[in-house]
Every structure is written in C-alpha cells, then in structure tokens.
C-alpha positions as a LaTeX table, in Angstrom:
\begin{tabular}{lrrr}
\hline
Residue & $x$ (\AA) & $y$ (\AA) & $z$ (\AA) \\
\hline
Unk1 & 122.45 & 136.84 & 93.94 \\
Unk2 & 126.30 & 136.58 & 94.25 \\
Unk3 & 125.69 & 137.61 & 98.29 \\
Unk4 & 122.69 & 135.01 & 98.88 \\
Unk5 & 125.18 & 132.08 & 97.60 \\
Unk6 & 127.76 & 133.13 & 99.79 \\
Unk7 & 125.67 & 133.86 & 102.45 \\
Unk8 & 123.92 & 130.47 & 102.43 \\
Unk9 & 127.82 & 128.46 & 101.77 \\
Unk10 & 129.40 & 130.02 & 105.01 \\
Unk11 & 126.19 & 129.38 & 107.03 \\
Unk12 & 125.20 & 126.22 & 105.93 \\
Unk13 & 129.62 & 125.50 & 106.75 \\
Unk14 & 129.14 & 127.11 & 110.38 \\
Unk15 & 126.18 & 124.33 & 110.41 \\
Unk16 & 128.64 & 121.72 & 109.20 \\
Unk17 & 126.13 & 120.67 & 106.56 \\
Unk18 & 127.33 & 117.94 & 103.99 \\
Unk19 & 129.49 & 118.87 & 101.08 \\
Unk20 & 126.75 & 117.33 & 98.56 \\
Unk21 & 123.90 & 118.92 & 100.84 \\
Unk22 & 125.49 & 122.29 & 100.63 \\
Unk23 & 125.37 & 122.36 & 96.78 \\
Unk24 & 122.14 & 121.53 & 96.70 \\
Unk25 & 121.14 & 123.79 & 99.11 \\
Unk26 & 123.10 & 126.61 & 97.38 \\
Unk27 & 121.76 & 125.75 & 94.03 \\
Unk28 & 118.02 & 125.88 & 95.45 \\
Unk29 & 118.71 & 129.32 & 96.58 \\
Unk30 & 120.10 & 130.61 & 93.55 \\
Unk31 & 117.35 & 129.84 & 91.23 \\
Unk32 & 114.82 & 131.16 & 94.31 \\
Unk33 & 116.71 & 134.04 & 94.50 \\
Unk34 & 116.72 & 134.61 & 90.42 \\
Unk35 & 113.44 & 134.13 & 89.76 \\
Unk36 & 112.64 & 136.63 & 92.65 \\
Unk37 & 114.39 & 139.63 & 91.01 \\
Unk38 & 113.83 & 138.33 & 87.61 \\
Unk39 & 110.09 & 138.37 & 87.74 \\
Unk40 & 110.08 & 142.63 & 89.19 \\
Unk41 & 109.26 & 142.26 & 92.59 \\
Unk42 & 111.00 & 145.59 & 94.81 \\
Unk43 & 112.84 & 143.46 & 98.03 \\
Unk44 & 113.94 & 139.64 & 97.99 \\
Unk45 & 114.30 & 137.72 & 101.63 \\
Unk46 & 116.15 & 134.77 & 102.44 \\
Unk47 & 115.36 & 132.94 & 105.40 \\
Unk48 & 116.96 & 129.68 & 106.63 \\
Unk49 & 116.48 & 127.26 & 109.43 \\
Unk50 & 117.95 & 123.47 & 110.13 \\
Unk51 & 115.44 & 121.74 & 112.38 \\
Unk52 & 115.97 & 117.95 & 112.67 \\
Unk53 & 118.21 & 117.16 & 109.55 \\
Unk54 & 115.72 & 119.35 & 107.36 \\
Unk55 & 116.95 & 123.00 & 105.82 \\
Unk56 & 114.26 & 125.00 & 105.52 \\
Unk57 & 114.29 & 127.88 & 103.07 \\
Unk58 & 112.33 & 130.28 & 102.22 \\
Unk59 & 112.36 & 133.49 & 99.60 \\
Unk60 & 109.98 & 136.12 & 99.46 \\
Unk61 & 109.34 & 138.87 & 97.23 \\
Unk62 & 107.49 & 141.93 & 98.31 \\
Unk63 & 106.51 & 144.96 & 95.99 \\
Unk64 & 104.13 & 145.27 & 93.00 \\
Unk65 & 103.77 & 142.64 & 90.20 \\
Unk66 & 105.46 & 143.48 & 87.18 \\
Unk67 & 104.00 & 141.03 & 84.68 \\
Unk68 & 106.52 & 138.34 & 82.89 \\
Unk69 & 106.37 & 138.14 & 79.33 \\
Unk70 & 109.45 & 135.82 & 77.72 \\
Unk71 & 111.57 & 137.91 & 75.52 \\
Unk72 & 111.27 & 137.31 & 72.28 \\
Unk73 & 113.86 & 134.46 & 70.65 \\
Unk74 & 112.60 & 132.49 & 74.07 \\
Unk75 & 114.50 & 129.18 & 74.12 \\
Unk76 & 111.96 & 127.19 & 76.47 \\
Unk77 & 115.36 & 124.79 & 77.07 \\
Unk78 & 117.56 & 127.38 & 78.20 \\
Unk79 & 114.71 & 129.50 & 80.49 \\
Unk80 & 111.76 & 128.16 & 82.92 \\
Unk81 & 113.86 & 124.96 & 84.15 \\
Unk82 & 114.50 & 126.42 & 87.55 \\
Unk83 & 111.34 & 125.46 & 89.81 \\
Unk84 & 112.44 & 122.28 & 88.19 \\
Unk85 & 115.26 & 121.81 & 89.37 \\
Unk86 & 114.08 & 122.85 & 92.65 \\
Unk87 & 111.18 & 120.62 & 93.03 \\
Unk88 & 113.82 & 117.93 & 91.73 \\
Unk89 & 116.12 & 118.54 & 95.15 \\
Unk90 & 113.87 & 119.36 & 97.22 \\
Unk91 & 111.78 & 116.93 & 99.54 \\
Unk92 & 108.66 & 119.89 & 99.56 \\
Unk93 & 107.97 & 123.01 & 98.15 \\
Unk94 & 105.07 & 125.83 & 98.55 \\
Unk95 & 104.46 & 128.88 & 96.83 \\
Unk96 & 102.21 & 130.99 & 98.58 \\
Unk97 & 101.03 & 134.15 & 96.12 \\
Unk98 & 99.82 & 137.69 & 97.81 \\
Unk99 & 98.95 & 140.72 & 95.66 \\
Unk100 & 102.04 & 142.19 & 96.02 \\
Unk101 & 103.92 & 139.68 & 97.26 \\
Unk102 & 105.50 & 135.92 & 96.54 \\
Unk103 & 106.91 & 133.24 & 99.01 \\
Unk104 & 108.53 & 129.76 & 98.29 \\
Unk105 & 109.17 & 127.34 & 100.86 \\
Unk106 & 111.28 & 124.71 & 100.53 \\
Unk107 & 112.30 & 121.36 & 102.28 \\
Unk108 & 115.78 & 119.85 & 101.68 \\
Unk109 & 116.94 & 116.93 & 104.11 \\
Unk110 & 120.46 & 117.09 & 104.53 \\
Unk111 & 122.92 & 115.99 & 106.67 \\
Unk112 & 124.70 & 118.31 & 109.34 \\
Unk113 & 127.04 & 117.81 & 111.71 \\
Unk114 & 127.48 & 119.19 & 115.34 \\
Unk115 & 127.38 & 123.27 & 114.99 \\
Unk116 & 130.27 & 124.71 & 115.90 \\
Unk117 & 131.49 & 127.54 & 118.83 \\
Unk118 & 129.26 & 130.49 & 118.34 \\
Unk119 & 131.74 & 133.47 & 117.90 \\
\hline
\end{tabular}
C-alpha cells in the first residue's frame, strides 16, 4: 500500500495537482487500496486519469472471494470508516461487484496545474 501512495503523490506532482487535492487524493487511494487486500482478493489495480479538473480513480480486485468476518474484539469506531471517508471526499463513487472480482470508481475534483515536460 506503501507503493500505491507514492505512486499516486509523484504522479498526481508531475500533474501539478493542488497540495490539499493531493492529500485527498492520496488518502482515497489508501483506504481503496486497504480494503482491496484486506478483504482476500489475489491482484489489486490502480488506475488514474485527470480529465477536466476531475481525478478519476479506480481499484480493482480480481481473484476469488474470501469472505470477511470482523475479528473478534471488533471496535466498529476504529474499523469500517473507510468507504466513509471516501464517499466524504469524493464528488462520486461506484462499486461494481463480479464473482471474482471488485471495482470502485471514484470522482475527486481537484485542481491541477499545467503538466509539466514529459521526460
């Protein structure tokens, strides 16, 4: 999860996306990125796009379901806030549910600058 953070802080940078924006944005994929190797699934994607002032993320899952059963002691105020949070930034979000697969989409205006030189 380490690698998705810092993957999404030096892109959204080379995109010149706000400070604030870039938080957000790295927070978002964090808990995505969590909760996709949290709940079993074998291989996690990340997949971003700026279109218009709008990131566009998305995280998918692919492998079978292994079912999620809160371990026992479960503090519902430490666990289960992240979708939250998500939905909280974000201006949309899907999930999209396969058999053996899980996708979530999300929508996060922000505010990016000119890119820079591609090297």
């Amino acid at each position: 999860m380490g690698a998705a953070r810092r993957f999404t802080t030096d892109l959204l940078r080379s995109w010149k996306v706000a400070d604030e924006d870039r938080e957000s944005a790295v927070l978002i994929v964090d808990e995505l990125t969590v909760n996709a190797v949290q709940h079993g699934h074998a291989d996690t994607t990340l997949v971003m796009a700026l279109e218009d002032g709008v990131l566009l993320i998305a995280v998918s899952d692919t492998g079978a379901c292994v079912p999620h059963r809160p371990p026992e002691g479960f503090d519902p105020d430490e666990h289960g806030r992240g979708t939250g949070i998500v939905e909280f930034l974000a201006q949309g979000m899907d999930v999209s549910l396969g058999e053996h697969s899980c996708r979530v989409d999300v929508a996060l205006k922000v505010t990016a600058g000119e890119p820079g030189p591609r090297r």
